[in-house]
Steps between C-alpha positions, in 0.01 A plus 500: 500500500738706579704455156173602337475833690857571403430422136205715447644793695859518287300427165295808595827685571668406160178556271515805628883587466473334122190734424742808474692373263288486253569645165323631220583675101323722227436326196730698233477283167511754260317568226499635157264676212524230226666641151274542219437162268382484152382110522395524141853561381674331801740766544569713865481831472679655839520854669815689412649471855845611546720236411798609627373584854590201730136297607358586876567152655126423604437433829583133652241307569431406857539247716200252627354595791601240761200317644414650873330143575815312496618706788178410745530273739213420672415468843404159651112474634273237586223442323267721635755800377584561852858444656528170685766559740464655865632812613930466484663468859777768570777267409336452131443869486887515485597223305255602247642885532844345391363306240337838345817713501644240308234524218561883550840429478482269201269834309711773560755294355281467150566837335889425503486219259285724230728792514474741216726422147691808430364676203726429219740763389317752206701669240470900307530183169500170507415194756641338770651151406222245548175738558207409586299483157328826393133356340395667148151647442414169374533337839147372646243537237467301125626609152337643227768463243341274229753335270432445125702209438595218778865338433620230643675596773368856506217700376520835254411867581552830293501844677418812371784727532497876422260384207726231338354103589819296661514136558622256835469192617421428896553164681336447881654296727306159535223540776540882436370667854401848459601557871810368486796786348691342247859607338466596116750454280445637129682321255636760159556315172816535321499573106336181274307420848138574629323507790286210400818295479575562879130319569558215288794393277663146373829512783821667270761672649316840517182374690636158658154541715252890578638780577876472486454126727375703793168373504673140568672652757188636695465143678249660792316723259594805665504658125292702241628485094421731247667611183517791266457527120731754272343651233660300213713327700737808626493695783605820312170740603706649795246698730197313292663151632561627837137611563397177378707302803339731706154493406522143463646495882213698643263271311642200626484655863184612500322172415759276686602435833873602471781599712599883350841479670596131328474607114755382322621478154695290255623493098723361229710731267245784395292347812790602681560831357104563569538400850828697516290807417205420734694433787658836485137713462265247758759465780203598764315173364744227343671355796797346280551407162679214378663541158672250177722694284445839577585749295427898560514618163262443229220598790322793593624579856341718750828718505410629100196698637669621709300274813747275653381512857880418651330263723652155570342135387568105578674350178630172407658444158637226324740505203672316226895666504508384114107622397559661169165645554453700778877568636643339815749837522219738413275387767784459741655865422163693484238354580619337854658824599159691470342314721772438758558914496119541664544102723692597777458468813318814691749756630146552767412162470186616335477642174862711462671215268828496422698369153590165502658519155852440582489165668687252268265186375654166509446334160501111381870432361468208331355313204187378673336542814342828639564792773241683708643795633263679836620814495568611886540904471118469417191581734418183645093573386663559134738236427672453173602148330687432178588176367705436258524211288716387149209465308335755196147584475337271705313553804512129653873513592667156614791379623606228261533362122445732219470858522333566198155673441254222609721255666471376907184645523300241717803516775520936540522584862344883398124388624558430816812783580195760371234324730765526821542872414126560489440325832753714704246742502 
């Protein structure tokens, strides 16, 4: 009896210590006016937002409230609802008093082990290394994007941009949750390509599997594809091509649940030169860009209007020293240098960057093989990697047998070095 008495009265005493820790959130799933759609033509016609202003991160969405009825415990009664035990003696007024202030003991404790997680650090430009996700417009509510033409391993969309119709390809991840943030990653075709052939292509040595072999290498479906069309095949329309990326962008995050602060981008030889370009004009919304025989002539860059932003970018590029195409000394000379000049690391540890340029790359040396150099003068949120193989004009470098154009294809190590250099962020 007396066991029962002590029961009920420290349940009573910890249902009500529990009760004030109980917590509770807004609902912030944000939402969106839905872009303008022509469903007889099957084409998107969207708002002329800025695109070079970075995206407002959306609110994140909330925790679950936890359940307050897993933290009552209930008294003991009889039947009759009444408490069976007699009146305690003065002995088991104390024992139970000892028993109590170790249930106070026990609550006081509670609020220790759910300390607050420091915020993480914000920047004047740029993200912390491994942010939490920033969900698009897109997050919480259901597309109205209608496709024209299903691929398959994508499906076909064209957007109206400043009056001229342009065409891309999307791919959602299997089981595609429109709560969940995914990375993007927009694939740019090099010259003889298409976007269609980044959605579905016999295997060759330019499109061994989608999107450059990243979409093999998205194992946990953490990934969104999508990929761009030139108008005839080149990306020579300068400021035209440029507001097609980011028209195209704001489309994509607008109807999709993505995570603004993971865009990334990748191309092959005019691809490259493309992305080149891009990277340099959208650095408040491509993360990193990974590139395959870059080249920074032959391409409109932001610098010829006179709009180069100075502002620094993630880049990974990988390059044949004998590509007779797109030259190994060219892109090592100029185009590295640019980059590396606005890369280094923060004289304020925020936003004051320094020039990188004059840290010397190590470079593969022999007659097969490769060399990834990380530069380490860089900001650590804006690293730099070039790799350097002795291949030509061929972005699925290896490390063995013939070097040719076309050769050793099914062995490159490039998909998964670009995949590890994505997922640092």
């Amino acid at each position: 009896m007396k066991h029962n008495f002590q029961k009920a009265f420290v349940a009573g005493l910890s249902a009500l210590g529990l009760a004030m820790f109980m917590a509770c959130s807004d609902d912030s799933t944000p939402h969106a006016a839905d872009p303008v759609v022509d469903p007889s033509a099957g084409l998107e016609e969207q708002p002329q937002s800025g695109v070079n202003q970075p995206e407002t991160p959306a609110d994140q969405f909330p925790a679950e409230n936890p359940d307050p009825s897993e933290n009552t415990v209930p008294a003991e009664s009889s039947e009759s609802g009444e408490i069976a035990d007699p009146a305690p003696t003065s002995s088991e007024i104390a024992e139970i008093s000892s028993s109590s202030e170790e249930v106070s003991s026990s609550s006081e404790e509670e609020p220790a082990s759910s300390e607050t997680v420091p915020a993480e650090p914000s920047y004047a430009f740029g993200y912390a290394l491994k942010n939490a996700p920033t969900p698009s417009k897109g997050c919480g509510r259901e597309t109205t994007l209608k496709t024209d033409k299903l691929v398959e391993n994508g499906e076909h969309h064209v957007v109206n941009v400043n009056g001229t119709y342009r065409e891309y390809f999307i791919t959602l991840p299997k089981n595609y949750d429109n709560t969940k943030p995914y990375k993007l990653l927009i694939a740019l075709h090099c010259y003889g390509s298409s976007a269609e052939d980044f959605v579905h292509h016999t295997p060759d040595y330019d499109h061994p599997t989608p999107y450059y072999s990243q979409q093999a290498q998205d194992t946990e479906g953490n990934y969104m594809f999508a990929s761009l069309q030139a108008v005839n095949g080149l990306w020579n329309q300068g400021q035209a091509d440029h507001d097609f990326f980011g028209q195209a962008l704001t489309t994509i995050e607008d109807n999709y649940c993505i995570d603004t602060s993971r865009v990334f981008i990748t191309g092959f030889s005019f691809g490259a030169m493309f992305s080149y370009s891009l990277m340099q004009d959208y650095q408040e919304r491509i993360r990193a860009a990974a590139t395959y025989a870059v080249a920074d002539y032959n391409i409109w860059l932001p610098q010829d209007a006179g709009t180069d932003k100075n502002l620094p970018v993630a880049w990974m590029n990988v390059h044949g020293q004998n590509d007779d195409r797109c030259l190994y000394d060219k892109a090592k000379n100029s185009a590295l240098p640019r980059i590396l000049k606005k890369n280094g690391k923060a004289s304020d540890g925020d936003s004051q960057f320094t020039d990188a340029s004059g840290e010397i790359m190590a470079e593969n040396q022999g007659s097969t093989g490769h060399t990834c150099h990380d530069f380490t003068t860089v900001d650590e949120r804006f690293p730099v990697k070039f790799c350097s193989w002795p291949g030509n004009h061929q972005w699925t470098a290896h490390d063995t047998g013939n070097m040719g154009i076309g050769w050793g294809w099914e062995d490159t190590w490039v998909p998964e070095e670009v995949h590890k250099f994505f997922e640092q962020f």
